[in-house]
C-alpha positions as CSV (number, residue, x, y, z in Angstrom):
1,X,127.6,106.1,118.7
2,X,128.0,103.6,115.3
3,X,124.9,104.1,112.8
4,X,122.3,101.4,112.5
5,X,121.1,101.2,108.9
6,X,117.7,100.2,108.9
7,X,116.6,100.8,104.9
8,X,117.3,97.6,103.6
9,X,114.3,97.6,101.6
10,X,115.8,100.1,99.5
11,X,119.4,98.6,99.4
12,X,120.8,96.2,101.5
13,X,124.2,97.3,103.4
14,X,126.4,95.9,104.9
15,X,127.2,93.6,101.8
16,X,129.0,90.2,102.9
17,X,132.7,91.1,101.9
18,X,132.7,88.2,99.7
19,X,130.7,90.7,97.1
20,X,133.8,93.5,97.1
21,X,136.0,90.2,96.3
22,X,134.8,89.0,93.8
23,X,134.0,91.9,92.0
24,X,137.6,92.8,92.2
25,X,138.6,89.6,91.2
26,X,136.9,90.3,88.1
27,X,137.7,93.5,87.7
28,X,142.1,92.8,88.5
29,X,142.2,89.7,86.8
30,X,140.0,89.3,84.2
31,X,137.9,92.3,82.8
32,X,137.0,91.0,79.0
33,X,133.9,91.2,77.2
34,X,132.1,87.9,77.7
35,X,131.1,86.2,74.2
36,X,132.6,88.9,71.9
37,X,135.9,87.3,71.8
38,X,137.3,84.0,72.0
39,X,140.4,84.8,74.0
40,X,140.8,83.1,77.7
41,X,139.6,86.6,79.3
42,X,136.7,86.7,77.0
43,X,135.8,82.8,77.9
44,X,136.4,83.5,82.0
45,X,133.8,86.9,82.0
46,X,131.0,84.6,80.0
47,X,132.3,81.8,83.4
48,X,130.9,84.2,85.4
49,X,128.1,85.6,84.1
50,X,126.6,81.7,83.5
51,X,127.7,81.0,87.2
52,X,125.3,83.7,88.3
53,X,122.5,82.3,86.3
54,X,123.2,78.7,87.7
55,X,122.9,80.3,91.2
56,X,119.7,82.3,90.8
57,X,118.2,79.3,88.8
58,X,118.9,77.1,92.7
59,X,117.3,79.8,94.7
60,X,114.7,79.6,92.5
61,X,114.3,76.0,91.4
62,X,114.4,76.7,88.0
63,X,115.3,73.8,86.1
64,X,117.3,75.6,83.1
65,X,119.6,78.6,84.3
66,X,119.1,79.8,80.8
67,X,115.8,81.2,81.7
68,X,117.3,83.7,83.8
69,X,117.6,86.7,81.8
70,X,120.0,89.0,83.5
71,X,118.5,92.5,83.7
72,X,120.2,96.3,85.6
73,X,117.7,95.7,88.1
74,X,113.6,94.5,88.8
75,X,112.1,97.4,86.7
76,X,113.8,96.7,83.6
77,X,112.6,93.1,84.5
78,X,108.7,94.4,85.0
79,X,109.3,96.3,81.7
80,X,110.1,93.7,79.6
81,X,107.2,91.6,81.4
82,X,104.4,94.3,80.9
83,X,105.4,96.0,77.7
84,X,107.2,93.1,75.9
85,X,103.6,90.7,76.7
86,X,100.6,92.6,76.6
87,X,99.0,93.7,73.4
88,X,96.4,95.9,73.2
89,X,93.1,94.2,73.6
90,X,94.4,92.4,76.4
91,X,93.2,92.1,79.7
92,X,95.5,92.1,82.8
93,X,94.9,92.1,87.0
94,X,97.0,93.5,89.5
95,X,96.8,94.9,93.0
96,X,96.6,97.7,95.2
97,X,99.7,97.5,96.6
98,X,102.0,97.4,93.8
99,X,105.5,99.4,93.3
100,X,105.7,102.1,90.8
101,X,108.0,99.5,89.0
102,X,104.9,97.7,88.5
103,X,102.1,100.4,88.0
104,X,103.9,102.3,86.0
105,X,104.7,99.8,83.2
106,X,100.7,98.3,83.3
107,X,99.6,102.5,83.0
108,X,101.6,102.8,80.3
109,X,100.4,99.5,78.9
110,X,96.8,101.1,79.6
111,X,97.3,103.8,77.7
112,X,98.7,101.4,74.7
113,X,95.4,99.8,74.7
114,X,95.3,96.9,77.9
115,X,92.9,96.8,79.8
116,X,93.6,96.9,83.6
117,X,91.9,96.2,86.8
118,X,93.6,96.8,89.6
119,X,92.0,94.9,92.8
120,X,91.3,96.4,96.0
121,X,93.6,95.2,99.3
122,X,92.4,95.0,103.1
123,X,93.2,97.8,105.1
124,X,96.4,95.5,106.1
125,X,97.2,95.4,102.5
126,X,96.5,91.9,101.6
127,X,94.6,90.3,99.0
128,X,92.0,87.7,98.8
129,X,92.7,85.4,96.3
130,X,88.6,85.2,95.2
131,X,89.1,88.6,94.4
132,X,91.7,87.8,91.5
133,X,89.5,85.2,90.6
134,X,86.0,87.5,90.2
135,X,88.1,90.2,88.1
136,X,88.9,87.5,85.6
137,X,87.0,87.9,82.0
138,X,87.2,86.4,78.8
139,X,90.1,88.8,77.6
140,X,92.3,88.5,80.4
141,X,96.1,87.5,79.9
142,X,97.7,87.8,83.0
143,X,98.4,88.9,86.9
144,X,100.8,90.6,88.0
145,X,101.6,91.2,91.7
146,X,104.0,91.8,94.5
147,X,105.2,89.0,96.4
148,X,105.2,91.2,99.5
149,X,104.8,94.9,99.8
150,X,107.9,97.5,100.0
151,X,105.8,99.2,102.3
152,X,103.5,96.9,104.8
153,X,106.1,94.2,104.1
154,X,103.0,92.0,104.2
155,X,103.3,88.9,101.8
156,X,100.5,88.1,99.2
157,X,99.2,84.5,98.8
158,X,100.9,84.5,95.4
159,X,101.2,80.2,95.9
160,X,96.9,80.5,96.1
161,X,96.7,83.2,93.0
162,X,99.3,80.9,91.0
163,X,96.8,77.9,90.9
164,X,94.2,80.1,90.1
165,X,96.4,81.8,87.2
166,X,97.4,77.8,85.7
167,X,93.6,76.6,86.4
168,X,92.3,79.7,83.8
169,X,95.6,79.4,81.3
170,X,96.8,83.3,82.6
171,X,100.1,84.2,82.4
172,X,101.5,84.6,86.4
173,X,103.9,87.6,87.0
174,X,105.5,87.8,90.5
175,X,107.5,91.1,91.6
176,X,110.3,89.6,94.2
177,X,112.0,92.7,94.5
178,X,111.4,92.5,98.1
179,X,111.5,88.6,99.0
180,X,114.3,87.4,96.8
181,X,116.9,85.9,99.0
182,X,115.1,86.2,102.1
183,X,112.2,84.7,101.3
184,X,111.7,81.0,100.1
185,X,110.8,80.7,96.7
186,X,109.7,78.0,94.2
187,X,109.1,79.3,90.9
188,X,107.6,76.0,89.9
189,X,105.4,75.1,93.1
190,X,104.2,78.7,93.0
191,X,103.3,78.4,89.3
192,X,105.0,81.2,88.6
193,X,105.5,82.0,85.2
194,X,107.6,85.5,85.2
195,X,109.9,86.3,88.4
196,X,111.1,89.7,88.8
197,X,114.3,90.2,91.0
198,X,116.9,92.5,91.9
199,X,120.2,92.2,93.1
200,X,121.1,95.0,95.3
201,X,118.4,94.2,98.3
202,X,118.2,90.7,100.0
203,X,120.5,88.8,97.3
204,X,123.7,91.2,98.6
205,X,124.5,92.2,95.4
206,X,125.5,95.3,93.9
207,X,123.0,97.7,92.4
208,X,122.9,97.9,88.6
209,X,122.0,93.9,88.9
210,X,118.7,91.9,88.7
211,X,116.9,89.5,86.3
212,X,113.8,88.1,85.2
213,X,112.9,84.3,85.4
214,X,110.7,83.4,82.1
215,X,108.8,80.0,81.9
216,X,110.2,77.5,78.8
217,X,108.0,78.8,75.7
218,X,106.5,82.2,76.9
219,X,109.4,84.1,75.3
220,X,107.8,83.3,72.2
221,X,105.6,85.7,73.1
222,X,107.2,87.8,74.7
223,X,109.1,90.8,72.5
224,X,112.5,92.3,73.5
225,X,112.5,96.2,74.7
226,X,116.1,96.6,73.7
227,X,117.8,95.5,70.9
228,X,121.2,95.4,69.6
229,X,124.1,93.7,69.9
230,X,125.3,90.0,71.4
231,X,128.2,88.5,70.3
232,X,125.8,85.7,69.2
233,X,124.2,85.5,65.8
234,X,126.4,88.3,64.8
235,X,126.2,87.5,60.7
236,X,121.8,88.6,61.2
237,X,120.7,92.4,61.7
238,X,117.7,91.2,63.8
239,X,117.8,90.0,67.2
240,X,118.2,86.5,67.7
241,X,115.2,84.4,69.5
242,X,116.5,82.3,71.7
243,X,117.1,82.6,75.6
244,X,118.4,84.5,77.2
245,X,120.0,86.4,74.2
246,X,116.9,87.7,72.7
247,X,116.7,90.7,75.8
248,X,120.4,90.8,77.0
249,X,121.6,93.4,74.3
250,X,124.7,94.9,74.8
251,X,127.5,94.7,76.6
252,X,126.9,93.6,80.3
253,X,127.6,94.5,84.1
254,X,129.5,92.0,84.3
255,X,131.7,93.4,87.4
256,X,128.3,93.4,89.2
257,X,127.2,89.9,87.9
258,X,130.3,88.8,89.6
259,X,128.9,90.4,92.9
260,X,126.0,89.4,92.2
261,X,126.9,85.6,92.1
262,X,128.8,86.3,95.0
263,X,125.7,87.3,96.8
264,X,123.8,84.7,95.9
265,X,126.4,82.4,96.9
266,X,125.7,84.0,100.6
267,X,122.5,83.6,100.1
268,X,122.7,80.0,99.6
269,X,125.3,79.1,102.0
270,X,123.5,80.5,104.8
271,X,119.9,79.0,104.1
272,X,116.9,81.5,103.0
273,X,115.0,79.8,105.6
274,X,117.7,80.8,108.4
275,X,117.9,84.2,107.0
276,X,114.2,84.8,107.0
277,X,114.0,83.5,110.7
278,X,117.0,85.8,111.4
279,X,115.2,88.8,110.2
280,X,111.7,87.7,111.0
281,X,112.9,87.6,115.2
282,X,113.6,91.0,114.2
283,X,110.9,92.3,113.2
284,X,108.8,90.7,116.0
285,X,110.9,92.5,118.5
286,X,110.8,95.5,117.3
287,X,106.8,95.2,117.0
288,X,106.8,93.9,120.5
289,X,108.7,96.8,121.5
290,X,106.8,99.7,119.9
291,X,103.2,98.5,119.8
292,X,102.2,100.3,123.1
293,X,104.2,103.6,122.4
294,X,101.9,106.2,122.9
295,X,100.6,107.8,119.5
296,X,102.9,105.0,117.4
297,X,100.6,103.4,114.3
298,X,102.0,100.2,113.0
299,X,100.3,99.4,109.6
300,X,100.5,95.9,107.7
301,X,100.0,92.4,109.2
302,X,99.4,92.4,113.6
303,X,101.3,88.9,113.0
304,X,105.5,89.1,111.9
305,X,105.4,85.6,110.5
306,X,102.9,87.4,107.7
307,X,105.2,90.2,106.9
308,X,109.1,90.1,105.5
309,X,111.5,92.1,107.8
310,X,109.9,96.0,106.6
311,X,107.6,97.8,109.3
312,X,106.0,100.7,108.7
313,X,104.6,103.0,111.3
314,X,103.7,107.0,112.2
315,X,103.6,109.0,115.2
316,X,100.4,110.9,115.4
317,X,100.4,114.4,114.3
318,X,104.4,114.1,113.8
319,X,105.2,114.3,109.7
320,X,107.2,111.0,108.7
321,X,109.6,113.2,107.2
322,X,110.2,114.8,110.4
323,X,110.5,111.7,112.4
324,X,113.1,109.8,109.8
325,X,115.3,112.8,110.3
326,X,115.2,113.0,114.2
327,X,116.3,109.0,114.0
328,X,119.1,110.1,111.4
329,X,120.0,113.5,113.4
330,X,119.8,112.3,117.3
331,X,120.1,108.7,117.0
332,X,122.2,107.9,114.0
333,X,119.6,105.5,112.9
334,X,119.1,105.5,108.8
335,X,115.3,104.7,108.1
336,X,112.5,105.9,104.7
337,X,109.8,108.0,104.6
338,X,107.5,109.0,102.3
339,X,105.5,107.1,100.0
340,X,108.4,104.6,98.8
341,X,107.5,104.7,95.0
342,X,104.0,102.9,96.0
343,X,101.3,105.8,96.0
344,X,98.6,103.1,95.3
345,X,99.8,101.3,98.7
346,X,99.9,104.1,100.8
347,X,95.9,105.1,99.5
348,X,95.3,101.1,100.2
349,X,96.2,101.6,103.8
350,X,95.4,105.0,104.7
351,X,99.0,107.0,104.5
352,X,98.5,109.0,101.7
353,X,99.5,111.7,100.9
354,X,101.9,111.6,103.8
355,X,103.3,108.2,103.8
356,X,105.4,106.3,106.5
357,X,108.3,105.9,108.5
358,X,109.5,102.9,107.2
359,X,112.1,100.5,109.2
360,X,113.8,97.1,107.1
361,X,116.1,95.5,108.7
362,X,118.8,92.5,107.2
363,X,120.3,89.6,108.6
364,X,123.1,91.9,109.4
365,X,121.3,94.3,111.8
366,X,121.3,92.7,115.7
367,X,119.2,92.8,118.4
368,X,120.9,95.2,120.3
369,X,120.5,97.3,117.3
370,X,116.6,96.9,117.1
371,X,116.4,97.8,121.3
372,X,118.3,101.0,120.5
373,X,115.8,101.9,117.6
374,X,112.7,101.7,120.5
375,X,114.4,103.6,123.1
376,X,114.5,106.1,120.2
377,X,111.3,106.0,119.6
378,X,110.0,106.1,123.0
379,X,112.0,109.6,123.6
380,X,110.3,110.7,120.3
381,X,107.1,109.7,121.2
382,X,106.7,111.3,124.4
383,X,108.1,114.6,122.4
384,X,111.9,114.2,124.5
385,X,115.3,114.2,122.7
């Protein structure tokens, strides 16, 4: 019996095998420090690294690829964002449903002095827009949320909160850790003025990758967390202030830029919107197939087309912990459970302190796969083996 790896959400594997290529490629033929030198090697690594940023800046629609500052994954990204913007004194919005890769850098920003309202979700975790909109006062700088939820999978109405971010002059923070690559997005028609990726889920990259998309003129206010060196600039002994330098210190990954570029190469050559139907068939059927199990609770969104490919669900009076384990032991099928780094998600929709079973699946799992998965879960259900 062959595994079926349904945690995507927290990595994505398989990788396309163009990714192990080209990181070999990098690593057997060129392997230089890009912009510390000014050999041929040196030139070909900094190639790379400014291919991946004119990829990313296609999926996204950003006009300049040098606002893509490339990042180890979305959390530095969200750190930079929250503790390189806000001041103290400084109001800033968020949700309910928000990663710990979100929370913790506005609690710590709390502490610092922010101010910080977090608004409450429906019991599907969504958000209503007018809710963003009544939390707004005179002191308030900026919104951050999730695009859609690690945990419900269910996808905010970040285009809706975006106009109501440029209409009161707020700075517009989007976490895409979960919808970048298989998820459409626009930074410009969202009026998104921070994006927040990583590399190692839905873009096929390798982990240790990401970056953060920062609107032309906001890195003026926006200070670096981590200083140092370059290879530009290299005569001054502060950092320099121009993008994307001024919070890319250090030498890079470049090895996993080059897989990352790779993966967003996938990305793009298959279509996000193919992908996303791809994945979103799958997560109907696997709704479809579960949603009269007896004692099975499926939480997020009743309709797929609201939700990116994550479902998560319980069996009553089984522990999540107990039930991800049977899959893994008796069925060789890889799933999450727990609270998935989002304690405030799991209070929003009931879970806590238990958490979920939590299934994501990838354009690389099949249907066969996800039919396999509910016979599982009708045996566990009804308490057989």
């Amino acid at each position: 019996m062959s595994i079926i790896y349904f945690d995507n959400a927290a990595t994505s594997w398989p990788k396309p095998p163009e990714i192990n290529k080209a990181m070999q490629k990098y690593m057997r033929k060129i392997g230089a420090n890009p912009g510390r030198s000014g050999h041929r090697l040196s030139v070909e690594a900094a190639r790379v690294i400014y291919d991946a940023r004119e990829k990313l800046a296609q999926l996204f629609s950003v006009a300049d690829p040098l606002r893509i500052v490339l990042t180890k994954n979305a959390t530095e990204a969200l750190n930079i964002a929250t503790l390189g913007f806000l001041k103290p004194g400084d109001h800033v919005i968020t949700s309910g449903m928000e990663h710990n890769s979100v929370m913790r850098p506005l609690r710590l920003a709390e502490a610092r002095g922010v101010d910080l309202t977090v608004v409450s979700c429906d019991k599907e975790g969504l958000i209503d827009p007018a809710r963003i909109s009544g939390a707004i006062k005179k002191n308030t700088r900026a919104v951050f949320i999730t695009h859609a939820s690690n945990v419900t999978g269910g996808i905010m109405p970040v285009s809706d909160i975006g106009r109501i971010t440029r209409k009161h002059g707020l700075v517009f923070c989007v976490d895409a850790a979960q919808t970048a690559g298989s998820y459409p997005i626009d930074v410009r028609e969202m009026n998104v003025d921070l994006l927040a990726f990583t590399g190692h889920k839905s873009l096929c990259g390798p982990a240790g990758t990401g970056g953060l998309y920062i609107r032309e003129g906001l890195e003026k206010s926006i200070e670096p967390i981590c200083v140092g060196g370059t290879g530009s600039r290299s005569e001054m002994e502060v950092q320099p202030d121009f993008m994307p330098d001024r919070y890319e210190a250090g030498t890079p990954n470049t090895v996993g830029i080059a897989g990352l570029q790779a993966g967003v190469d996938f990305v793009l050559s298959e279509g996000v919107e193919q992908i996303k139907n791809r994945e979103e068939s799958l997560v109907k059927m696997f709704m479809e197939g579960i949603g009269d199990l007896p004692g099975i609770i499926i939480y997020g969104p009743a309709f797929s087309g609201r939700r990116i490919p994550v479902v998560s669900f319980n069996i009553t009076g089984r522990d999540p912990a107990a039930v991800a384990l049977q899959l893994d032991d008796r069925y060789k099928i890889m799933s999450r459970a727990g609270l998935h780094c989002a304690p405030s998600a799991h209070k929003t929709i009931g879970t806590y302190p238990q958490g979920t079973v939590r299934f994501s699946f990838s354009c690389f799992n099949t249907r066969e796969q996800v039919a396999r998965a509910v016979e599982a879960l009708k045996k566990i259900s009804k308490g057989r083996k």
